[in-house]
Short mmCIF file of the C-alpha atoms (twelve columns), coordinates in Angstrom:
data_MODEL
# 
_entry.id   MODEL 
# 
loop_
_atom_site.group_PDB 
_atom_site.id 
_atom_site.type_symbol 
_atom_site.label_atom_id 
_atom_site.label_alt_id 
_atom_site.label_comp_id 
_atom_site.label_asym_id 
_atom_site.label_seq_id 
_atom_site.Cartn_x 
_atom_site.Cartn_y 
_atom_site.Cartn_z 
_atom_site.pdbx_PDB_model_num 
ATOM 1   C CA . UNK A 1   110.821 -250.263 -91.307 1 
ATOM 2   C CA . UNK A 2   112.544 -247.255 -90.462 1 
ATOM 3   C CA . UNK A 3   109.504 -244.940 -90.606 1 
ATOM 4   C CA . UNK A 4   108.138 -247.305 -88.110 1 
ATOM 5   C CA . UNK A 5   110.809 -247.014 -85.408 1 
ATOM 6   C CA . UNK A 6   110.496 -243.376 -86.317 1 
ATOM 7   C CA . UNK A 7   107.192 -243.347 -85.399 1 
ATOM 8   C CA . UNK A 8   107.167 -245.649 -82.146 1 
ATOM 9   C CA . UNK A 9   110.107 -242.979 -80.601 1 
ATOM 10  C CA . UNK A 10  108.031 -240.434 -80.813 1 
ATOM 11  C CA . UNK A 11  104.722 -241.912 -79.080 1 
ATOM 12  C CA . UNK A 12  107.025 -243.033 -75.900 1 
ATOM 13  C CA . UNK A 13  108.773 -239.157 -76.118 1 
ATOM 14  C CA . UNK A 14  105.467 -237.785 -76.034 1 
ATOM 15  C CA . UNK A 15  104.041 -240.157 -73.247 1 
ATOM 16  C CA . UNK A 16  107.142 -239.552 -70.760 1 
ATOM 17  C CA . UNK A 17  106.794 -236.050 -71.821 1 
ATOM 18  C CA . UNK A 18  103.188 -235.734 -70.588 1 
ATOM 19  C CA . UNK A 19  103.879 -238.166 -67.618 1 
ATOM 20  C CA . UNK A 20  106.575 -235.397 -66.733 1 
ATOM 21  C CA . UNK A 21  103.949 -232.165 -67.130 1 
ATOM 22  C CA . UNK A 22  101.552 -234.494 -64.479 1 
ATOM 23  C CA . UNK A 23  104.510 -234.932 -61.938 1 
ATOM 24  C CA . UNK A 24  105.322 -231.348 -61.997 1 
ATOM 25  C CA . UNK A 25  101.490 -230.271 -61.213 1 
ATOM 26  C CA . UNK A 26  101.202 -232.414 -58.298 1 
ATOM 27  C CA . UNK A 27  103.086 -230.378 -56.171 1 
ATOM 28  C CA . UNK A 28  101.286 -227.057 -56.844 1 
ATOM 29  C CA . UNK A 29  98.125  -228.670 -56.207 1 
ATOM 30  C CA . UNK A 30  99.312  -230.392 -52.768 1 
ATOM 31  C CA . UNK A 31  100.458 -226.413 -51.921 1 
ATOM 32  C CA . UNK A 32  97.279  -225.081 -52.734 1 
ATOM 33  C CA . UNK A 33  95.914  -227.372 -50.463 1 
ATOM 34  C CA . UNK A 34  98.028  -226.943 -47.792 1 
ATOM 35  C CA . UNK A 35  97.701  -222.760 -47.986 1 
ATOM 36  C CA . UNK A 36  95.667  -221.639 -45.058 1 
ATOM 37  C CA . UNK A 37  93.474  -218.617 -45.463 1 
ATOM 38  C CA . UNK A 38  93.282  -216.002 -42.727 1 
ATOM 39  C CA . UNK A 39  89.689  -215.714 -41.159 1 
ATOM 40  C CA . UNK A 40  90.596  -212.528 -38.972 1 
ATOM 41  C CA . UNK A 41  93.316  -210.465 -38.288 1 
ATOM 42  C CA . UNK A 42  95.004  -209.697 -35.094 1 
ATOM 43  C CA . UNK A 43  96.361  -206.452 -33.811 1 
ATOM 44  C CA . UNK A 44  98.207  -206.488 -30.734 1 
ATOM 45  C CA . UNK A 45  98.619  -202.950 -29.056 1 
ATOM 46  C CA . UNK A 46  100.370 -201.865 -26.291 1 
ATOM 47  C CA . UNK A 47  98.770  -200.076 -23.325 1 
ATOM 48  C CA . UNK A 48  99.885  -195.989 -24.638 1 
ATOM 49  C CA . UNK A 49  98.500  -197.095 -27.750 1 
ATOM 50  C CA . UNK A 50  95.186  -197.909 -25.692 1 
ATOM 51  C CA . UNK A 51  95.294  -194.627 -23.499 1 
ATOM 52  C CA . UNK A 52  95.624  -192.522 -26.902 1 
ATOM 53  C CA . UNK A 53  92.669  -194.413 -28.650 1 
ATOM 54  C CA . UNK A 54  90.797  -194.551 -25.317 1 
ATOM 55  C CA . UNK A 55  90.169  -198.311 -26.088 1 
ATOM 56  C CA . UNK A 56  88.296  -199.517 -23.118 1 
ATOM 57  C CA . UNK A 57  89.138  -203.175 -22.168 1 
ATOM 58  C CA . UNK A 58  86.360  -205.874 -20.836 1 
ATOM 59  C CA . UNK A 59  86.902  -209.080 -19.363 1 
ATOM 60  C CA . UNK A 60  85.183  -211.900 -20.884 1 
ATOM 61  C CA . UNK A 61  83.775  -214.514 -18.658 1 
ATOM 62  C CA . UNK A 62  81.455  -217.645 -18.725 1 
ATOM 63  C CA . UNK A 63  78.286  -216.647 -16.768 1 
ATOM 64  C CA . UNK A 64  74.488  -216.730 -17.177 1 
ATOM 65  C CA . UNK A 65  73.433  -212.952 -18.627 1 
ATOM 66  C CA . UNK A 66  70.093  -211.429 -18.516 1 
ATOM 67  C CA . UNK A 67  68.313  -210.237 -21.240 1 
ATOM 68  C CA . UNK A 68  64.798  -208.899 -22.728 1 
ATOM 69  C CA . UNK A 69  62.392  -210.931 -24.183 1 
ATOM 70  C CA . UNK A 70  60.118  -208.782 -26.392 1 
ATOM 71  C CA . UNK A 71  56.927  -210.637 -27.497 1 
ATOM 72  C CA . UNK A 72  53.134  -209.048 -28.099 1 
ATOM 73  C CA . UNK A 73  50.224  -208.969 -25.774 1 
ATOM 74  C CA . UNK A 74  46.481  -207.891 -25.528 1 
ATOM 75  C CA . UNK A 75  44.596  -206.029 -22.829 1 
ATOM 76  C CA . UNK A 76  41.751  -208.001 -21.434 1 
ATOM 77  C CA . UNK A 77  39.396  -207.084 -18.541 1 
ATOM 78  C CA . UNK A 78  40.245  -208.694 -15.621 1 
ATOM 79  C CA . UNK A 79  37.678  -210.843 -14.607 1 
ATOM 80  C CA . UNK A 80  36.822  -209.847 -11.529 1 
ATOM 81  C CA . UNK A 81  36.053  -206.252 -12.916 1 
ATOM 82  C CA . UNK A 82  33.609  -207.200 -15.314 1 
ATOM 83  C CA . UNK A 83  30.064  -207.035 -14.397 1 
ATOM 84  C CA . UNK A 84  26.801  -208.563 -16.214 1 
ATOM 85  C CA . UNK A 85  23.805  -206.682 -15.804 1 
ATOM 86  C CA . UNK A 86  20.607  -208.947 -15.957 1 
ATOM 87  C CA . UNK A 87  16.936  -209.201 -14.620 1 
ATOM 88  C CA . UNK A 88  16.321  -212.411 -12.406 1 
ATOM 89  C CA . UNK A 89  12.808  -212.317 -13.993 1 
ATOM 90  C CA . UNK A 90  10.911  -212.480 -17.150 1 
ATOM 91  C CA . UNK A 91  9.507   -208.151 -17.771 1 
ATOM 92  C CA . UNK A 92  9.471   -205.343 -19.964 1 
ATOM 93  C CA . UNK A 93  12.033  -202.614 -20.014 1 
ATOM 94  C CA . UNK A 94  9.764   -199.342 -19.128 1 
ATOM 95  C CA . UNK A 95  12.703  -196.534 -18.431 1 
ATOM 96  C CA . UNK A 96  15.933  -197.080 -18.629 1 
ATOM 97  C CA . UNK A 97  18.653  -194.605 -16.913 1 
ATOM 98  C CA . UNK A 98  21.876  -195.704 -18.380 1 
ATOM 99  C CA . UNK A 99  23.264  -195.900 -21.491 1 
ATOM 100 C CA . UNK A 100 26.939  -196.548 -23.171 1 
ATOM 101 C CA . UNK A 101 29.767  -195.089 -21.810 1 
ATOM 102 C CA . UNK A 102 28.012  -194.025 -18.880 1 
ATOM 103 C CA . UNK A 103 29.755  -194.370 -15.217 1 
ATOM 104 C CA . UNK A 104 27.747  -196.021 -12.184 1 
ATOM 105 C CA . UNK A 105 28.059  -197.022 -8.663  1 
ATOM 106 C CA . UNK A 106 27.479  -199.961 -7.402  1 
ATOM 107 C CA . UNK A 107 23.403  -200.522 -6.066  1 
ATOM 108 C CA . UNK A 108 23.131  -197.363 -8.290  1 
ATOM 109 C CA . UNK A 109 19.862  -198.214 -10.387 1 
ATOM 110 C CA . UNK A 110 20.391  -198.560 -14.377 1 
ATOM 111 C CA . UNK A 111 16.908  -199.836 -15.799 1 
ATOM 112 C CA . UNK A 112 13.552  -200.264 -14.210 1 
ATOM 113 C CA . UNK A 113 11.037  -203.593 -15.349 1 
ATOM 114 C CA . UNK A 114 7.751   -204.247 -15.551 1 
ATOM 115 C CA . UNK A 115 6.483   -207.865 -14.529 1 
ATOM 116 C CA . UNK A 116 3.692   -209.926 -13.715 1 
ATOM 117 C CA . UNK A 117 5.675   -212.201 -11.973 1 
ATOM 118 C CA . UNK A 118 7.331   -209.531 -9.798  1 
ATOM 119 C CA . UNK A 119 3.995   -208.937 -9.052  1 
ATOM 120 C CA . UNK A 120 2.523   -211.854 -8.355  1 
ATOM 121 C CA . UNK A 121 5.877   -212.347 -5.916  1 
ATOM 122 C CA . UNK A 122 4.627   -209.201 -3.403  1 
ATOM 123 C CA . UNK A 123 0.959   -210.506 -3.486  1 
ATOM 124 C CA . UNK A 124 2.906   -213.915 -2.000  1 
ATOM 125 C CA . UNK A 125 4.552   -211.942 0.837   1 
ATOM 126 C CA . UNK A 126 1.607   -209.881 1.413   1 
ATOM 127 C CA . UNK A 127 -0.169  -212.475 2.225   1 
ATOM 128 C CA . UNK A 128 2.012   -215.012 3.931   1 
ATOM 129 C CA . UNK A 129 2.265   -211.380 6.483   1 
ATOM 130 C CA . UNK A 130 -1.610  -211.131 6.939   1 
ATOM 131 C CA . UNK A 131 -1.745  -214.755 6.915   1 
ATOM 132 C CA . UNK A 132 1.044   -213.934 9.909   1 
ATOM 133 C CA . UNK A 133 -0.813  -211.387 11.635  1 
ATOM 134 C CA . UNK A 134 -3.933  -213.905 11.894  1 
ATOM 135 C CA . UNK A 135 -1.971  -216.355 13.372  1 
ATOM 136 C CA . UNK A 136 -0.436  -214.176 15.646  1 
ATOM 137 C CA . UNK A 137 -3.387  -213.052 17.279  1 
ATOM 138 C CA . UNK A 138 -5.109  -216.040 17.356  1 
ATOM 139 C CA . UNK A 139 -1.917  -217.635 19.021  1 
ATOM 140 C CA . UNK A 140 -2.377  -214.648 22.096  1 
ATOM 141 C CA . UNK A 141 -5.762  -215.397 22.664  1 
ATOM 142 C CA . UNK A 142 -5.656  -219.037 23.139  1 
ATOM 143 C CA . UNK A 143 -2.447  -218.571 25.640  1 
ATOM 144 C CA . UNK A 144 -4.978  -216.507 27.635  1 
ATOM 145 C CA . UNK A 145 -8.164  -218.941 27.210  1 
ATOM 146 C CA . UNK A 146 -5.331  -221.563 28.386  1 
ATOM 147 C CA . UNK A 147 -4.037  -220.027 31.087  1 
ATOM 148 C CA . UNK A 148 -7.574  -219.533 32.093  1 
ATOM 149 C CA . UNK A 149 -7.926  -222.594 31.809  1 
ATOM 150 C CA . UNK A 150 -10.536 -222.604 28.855  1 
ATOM 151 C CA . UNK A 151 -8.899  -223.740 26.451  1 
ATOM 152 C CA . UNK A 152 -6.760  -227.008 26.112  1 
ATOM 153 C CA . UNK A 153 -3.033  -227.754 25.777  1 
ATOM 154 C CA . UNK A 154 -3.426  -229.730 22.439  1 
ATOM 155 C CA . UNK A 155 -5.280  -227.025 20.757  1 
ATOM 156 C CA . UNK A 156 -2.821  -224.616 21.751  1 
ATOM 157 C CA . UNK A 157 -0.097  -226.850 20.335  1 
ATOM 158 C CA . UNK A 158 -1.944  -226.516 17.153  1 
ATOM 159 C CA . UNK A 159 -2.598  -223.320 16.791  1 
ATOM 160 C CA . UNK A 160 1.093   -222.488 17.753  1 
ATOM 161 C CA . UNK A 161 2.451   -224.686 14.655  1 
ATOM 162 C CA . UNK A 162 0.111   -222.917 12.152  1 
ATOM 163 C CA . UNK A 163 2.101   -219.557 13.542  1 
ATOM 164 C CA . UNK A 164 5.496   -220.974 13.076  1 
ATOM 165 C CA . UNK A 165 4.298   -222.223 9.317   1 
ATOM 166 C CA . UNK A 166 2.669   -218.336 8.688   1 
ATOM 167 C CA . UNK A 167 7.115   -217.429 9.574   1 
ATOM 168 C CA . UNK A 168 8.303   -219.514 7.575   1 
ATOM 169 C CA . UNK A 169 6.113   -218.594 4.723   1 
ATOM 170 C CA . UNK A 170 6.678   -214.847 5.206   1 
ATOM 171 C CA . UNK A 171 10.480  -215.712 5.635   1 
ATOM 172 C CA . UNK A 172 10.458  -217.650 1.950   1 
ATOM 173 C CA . UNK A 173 8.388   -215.295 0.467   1 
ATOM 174 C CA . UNK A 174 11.113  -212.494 1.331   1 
ATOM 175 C CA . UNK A 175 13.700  -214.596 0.286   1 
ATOM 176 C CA . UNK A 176 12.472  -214.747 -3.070  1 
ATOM 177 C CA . UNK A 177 11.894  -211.152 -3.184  1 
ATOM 178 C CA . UNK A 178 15.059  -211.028 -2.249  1 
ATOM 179 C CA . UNK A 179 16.907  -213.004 -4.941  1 
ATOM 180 C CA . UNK A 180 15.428  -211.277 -7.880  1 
ATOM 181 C CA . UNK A 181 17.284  -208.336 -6.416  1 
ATOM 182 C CA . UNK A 182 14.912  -205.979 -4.289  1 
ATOM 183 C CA . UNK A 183 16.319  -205.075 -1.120  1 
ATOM 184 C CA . UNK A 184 15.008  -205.923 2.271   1 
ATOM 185 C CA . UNK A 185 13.930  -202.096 3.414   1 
ATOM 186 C CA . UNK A 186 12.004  -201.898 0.323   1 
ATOM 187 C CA . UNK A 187 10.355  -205.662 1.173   1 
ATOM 188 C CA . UNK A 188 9.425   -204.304 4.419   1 
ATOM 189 C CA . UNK A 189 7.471   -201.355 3.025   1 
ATOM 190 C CA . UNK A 190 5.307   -204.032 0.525   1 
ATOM 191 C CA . UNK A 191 1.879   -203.758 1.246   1 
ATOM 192 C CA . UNK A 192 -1.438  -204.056 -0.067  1 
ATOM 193 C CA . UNK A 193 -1.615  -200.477 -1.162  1 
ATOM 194 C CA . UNK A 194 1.303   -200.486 -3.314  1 
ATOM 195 C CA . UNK A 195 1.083   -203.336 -5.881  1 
ATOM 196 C CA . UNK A 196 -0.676  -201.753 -8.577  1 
ATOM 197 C CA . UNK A 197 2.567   -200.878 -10.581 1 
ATOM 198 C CA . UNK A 198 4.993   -203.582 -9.996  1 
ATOM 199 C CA . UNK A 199 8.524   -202.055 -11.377 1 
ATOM 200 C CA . UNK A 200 11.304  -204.007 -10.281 1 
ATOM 201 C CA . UNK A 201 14.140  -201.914 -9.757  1 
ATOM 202 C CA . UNK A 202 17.561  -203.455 -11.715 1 
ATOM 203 C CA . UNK A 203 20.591  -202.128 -9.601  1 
ATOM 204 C CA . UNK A 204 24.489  -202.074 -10.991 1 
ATOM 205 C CA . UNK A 205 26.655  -204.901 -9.045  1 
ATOM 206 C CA . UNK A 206 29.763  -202.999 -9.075  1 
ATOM 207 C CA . UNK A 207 31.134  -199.937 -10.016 1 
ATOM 208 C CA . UNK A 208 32.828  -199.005 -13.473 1 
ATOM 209 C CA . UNK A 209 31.773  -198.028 -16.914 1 
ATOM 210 C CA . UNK A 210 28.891  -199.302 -19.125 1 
ATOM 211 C CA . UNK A 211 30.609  -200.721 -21.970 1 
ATOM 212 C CA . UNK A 212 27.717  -202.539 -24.065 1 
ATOM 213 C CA . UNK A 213 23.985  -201.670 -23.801 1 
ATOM 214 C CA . UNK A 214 21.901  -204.001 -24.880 1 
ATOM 215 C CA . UNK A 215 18.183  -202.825 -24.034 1 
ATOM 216 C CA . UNK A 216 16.054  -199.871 -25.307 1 
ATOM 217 C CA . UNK A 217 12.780  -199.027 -23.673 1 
ATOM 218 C CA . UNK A 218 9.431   -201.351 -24.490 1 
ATOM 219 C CA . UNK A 219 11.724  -204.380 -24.948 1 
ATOM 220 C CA . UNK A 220 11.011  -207.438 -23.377 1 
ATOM 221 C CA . UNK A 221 13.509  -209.578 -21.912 1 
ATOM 222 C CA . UNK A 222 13.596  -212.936 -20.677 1 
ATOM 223 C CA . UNK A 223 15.295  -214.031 -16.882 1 
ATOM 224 C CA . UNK A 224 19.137  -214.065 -16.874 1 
ATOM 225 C CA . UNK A 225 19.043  -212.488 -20.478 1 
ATOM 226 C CA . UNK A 226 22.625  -210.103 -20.339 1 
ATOM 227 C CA . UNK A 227 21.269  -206.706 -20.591 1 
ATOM 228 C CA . UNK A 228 24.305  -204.254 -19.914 1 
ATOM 229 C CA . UNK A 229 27.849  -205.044 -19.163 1 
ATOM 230 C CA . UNK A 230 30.230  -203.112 -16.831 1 
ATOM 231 C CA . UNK A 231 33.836  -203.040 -16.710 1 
ATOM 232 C CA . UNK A 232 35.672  -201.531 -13.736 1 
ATOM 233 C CA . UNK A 233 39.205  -200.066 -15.397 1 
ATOM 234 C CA . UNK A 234 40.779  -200.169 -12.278 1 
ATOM 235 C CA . UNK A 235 43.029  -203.414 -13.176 1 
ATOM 236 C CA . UNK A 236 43.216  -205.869 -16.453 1 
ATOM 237 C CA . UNK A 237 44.159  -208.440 -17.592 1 
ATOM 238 C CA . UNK A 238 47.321  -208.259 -19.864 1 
ATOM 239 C CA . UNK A 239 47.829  -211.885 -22.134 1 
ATOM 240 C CA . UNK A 240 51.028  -212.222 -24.192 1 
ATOM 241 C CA . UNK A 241 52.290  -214.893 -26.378 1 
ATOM 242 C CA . UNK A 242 55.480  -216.750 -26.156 1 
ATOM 243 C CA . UNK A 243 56.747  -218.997 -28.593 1 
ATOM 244 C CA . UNK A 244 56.953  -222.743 -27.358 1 
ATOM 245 C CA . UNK A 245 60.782  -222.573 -27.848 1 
ATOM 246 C CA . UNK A 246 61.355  -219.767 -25.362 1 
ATOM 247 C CA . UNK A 247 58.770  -220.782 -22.595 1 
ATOM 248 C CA . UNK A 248 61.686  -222.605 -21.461 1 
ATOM 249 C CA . UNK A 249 62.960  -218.726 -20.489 1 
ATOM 250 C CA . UNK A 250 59.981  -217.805 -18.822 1 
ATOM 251 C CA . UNK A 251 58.471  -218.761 -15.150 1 
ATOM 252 C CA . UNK A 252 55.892  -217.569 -13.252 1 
ATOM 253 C CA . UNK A 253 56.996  -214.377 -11.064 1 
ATOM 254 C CA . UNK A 254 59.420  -213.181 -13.781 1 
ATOM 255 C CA . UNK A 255 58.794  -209.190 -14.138 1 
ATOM 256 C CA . UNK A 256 57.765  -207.032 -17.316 1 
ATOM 257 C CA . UNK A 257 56.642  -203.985 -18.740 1 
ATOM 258 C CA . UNK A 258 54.121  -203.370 -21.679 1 
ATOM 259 C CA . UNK A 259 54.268  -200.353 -23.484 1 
ATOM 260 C CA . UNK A 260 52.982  -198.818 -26.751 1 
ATOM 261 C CA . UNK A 261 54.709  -199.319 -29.722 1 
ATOM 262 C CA . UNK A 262 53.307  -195.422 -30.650 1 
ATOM 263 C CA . UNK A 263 53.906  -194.316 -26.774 1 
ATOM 264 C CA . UNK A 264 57.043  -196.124 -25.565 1 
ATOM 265 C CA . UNK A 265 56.793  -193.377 -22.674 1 
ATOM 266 C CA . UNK A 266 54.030  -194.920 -21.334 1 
ATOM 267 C CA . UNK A 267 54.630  -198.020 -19.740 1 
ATOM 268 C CA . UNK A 268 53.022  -200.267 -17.036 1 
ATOM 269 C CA . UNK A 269 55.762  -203.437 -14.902 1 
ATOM 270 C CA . UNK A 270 54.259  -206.354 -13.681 1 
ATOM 271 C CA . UNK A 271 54.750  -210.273 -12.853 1 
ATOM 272 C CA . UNK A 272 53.863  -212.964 -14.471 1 
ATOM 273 C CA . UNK A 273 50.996  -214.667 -12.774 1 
ATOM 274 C CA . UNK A 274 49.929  -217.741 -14.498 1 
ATOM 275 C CA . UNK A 275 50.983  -219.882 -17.825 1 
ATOM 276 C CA . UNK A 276 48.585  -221.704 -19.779 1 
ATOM 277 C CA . UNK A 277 49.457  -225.411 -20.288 1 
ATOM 278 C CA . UNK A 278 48.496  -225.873 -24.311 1 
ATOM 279 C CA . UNK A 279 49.153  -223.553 -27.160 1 
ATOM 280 C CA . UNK A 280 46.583  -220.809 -28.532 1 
ATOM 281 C CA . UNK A 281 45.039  -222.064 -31.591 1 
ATOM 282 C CA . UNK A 282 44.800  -218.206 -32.790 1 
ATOM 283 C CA . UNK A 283 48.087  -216.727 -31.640 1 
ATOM 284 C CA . UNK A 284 50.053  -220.278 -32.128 1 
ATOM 285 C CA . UNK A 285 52.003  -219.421 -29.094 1 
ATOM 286 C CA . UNK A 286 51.762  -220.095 -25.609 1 
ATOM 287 C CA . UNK A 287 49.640  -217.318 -23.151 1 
ATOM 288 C CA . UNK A 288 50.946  -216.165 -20.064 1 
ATOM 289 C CA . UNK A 289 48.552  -214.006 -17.925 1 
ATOM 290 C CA . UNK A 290 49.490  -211.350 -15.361 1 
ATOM 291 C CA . UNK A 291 46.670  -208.910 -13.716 1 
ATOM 292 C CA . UNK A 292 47.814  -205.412 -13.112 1 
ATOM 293 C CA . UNK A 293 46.601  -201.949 -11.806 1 
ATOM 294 C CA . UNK A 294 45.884  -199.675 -14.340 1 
ATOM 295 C CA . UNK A 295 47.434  -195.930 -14.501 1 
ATOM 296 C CA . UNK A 296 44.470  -193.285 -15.267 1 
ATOM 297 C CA . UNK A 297 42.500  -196.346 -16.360 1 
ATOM 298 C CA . UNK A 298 45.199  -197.001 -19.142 1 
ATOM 299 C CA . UNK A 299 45.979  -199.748 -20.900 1 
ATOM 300 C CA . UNK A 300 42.188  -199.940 -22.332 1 
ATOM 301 C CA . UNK A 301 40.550  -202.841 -23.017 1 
ATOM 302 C CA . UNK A 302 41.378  -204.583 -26.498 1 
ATOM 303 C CA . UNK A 303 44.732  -202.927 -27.042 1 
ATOM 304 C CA . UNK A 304 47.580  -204.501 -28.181 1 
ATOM 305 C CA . UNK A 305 50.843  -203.692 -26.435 1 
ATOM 306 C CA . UNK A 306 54.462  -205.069 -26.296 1 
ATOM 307 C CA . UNK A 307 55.467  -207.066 -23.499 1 
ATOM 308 C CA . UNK A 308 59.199  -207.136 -22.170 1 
ATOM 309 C CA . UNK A 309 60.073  -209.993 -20.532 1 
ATOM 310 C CA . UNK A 310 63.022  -210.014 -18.100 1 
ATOM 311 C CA . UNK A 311 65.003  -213.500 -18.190 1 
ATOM 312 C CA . UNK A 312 68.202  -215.038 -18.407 1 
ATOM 313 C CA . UNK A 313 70.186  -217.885 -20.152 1 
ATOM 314 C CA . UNK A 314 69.603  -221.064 -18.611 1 
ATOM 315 C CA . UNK A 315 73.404  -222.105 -18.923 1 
ATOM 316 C CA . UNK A 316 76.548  -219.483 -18.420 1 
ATOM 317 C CA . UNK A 317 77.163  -218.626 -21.728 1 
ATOM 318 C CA . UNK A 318 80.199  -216.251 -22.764 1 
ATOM 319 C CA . UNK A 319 78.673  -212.521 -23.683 1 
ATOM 320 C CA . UNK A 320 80.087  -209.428 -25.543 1 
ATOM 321 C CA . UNK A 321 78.714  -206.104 -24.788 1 
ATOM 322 C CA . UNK A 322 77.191  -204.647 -28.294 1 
ATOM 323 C CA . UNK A 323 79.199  -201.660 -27.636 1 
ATOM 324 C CA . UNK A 324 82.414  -203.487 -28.362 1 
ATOM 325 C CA . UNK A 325 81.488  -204.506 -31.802 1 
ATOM 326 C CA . UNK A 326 82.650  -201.888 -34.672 1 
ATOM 327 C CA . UNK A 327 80.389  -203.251 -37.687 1 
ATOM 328 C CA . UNK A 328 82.252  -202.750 -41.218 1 
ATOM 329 C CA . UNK A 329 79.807  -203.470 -43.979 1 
ATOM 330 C CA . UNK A 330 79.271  -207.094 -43.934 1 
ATOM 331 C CA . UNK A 331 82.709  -207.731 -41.343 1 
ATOM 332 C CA . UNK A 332 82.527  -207.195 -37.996 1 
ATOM 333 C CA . UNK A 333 85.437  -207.111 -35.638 1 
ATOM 334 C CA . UNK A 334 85.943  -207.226 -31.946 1 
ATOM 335 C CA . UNK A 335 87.709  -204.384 -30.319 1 
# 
């Protein structure tokens, strides 16, 4: 019995006596809690300790700041200096004068044809003008039988429509001459004599540099087939791609420059001209557009260039210059 009560003491010793070691940890763990750790430190100096440091002081303000937005473009032609050369007419290339790379004037001739229905086009208008000189003539002589009374006023009437018809055919007749590209002092010297090789004549429609060449001699091509193309390096086309998030930043009228990543020297500024509504399925980003004149015919077609953006914040935000940031490893502090 004694054992017993022995035994029972010291279970309820040892039970206060833990109870006791849990009160007396409580505390330190409500401290540690409490403790506040330091994020930064703060120096406070006084203005001769500035002077001899040369600390420079800025005053931070809420406003909206500019900035750069740097995002990558292509060079395009622009599309009003880019030609297609093509024959109105089915023919057969027998010379050609031009080839890659080569620079031409505008009306300056780049390939000559051979075609039957060129051809068959002066035979119209050479006849519809000797059907016009009959007409004519016969038209004078009846006003004199008329007015010597000869000859009636009906039959005058008639022969005085089939002159105005014999116009109208020589008119059409130039007028197709004139669409497949001949012009109208070389329509006037068509006559019978000169028919026997009919080479149509294929003339440049604006001035630049052949940049594909399509064509060799002996080939035949079809009407409105592209045969050469010309680009005039005057202006292009310069395409860059914003990411949806930051078209937000952007507007129409907002100036850039485009540079080379290689050549940062060389530069071209600009405005923003136009902003396509969906996203590129290739870039994944939306296209703005901008047409600009080029300096000694640079950028080139198909180059890709960086386009700097200048924008702003669309709310006043607080800044820091860069300058005022003194990086320490992973740290940085404010001065």
């Amino acid at each position: 019995m004694k054992f017993q009560l022995t035994l029972l003491s010291l279970i309820i010793s040892a039970v206060f006596a833990f109870s006791g070691c849990s009160e007396e940890k409580e505390p330190a763990q409500n401290k540690k809690k409490t403790t506040s750790v330091k994020k930064y430190q703060e120096i406070i100096l006084t203005n001769e300790q500035s002077d001899i440091l040369k600390i420079k002081t800025y005053k931070v303000e809420k406003k909206s700041l500019d900035y750069s937005l740097v995002v990558a473009s292509t060079v395009f032609p622009a599309p009003s200096n880019v030609a297609r050369v093509s024959s109105p007419i089915n023919g057969r290339v027998i010379k050609k004068l031009k080839n890659d790379g080569d620079r031409v004037s505008r009306g300056e001739i780049v390939c000559e044809l051979e075609s039957l229905e060129f051809a068959d086009l002066i035979a119209d208008l050479i006849k519809a003008k000797s059907e016009l000189g009959f007409q004519k003539s016969k038209l004078d002589r009846n006003i004199q039988l008329k007015e010597k009374g000869i000859s009636t006023e009906s039959r005058l009437e008639e022969i005085r429509a089939d002159y105005e018809r014999s116009v109208a055919a020589v008119s059409a007749a130039k007028a197709r001459l004139r669409s497949v590209g001949v012009p109208e002092t070389q329509i006037d010297q068509f006559n019978a004599n000169n028919i026997k090789y009919p080479v149509l004549k294929i003339l440049s429609p604006m001035s630049g540099i052949i940049n594909e060449d399509l064509i060799v001699p002996g080939q035949a091509v079809t009407a409105y087939e592209n045969m050469m193309t010309i680009v005039n390096l005057s202006k292009v086309q310069i395409r860059g791609y914003i990411a949806p998030e930051d078209l937000r930043l952007v507007g129409s009228g907002d100036k850039f420059i485009v540079y080379s990543k290689d050549d940062p020297d060389q530069y071209l500024e600009g405005k923003i001209g136009t902003i396509n509504p969906s996203i590129d399925e290739m870039n994944k980003a939306i296209t703005v557009n901008s047409i600009v004149a080029t300096k000694r015919e640079w950028p080139k077609p198909g180059q890709i260039l960086r386009m700097e953006i200048s924008t702003g914040t669309e709310e006043p935000v607080i800044g820091i210059p860069l300058e005022s940031i003194i990086y320490q490893v992973k740290n940085h502090s404010f001065l």
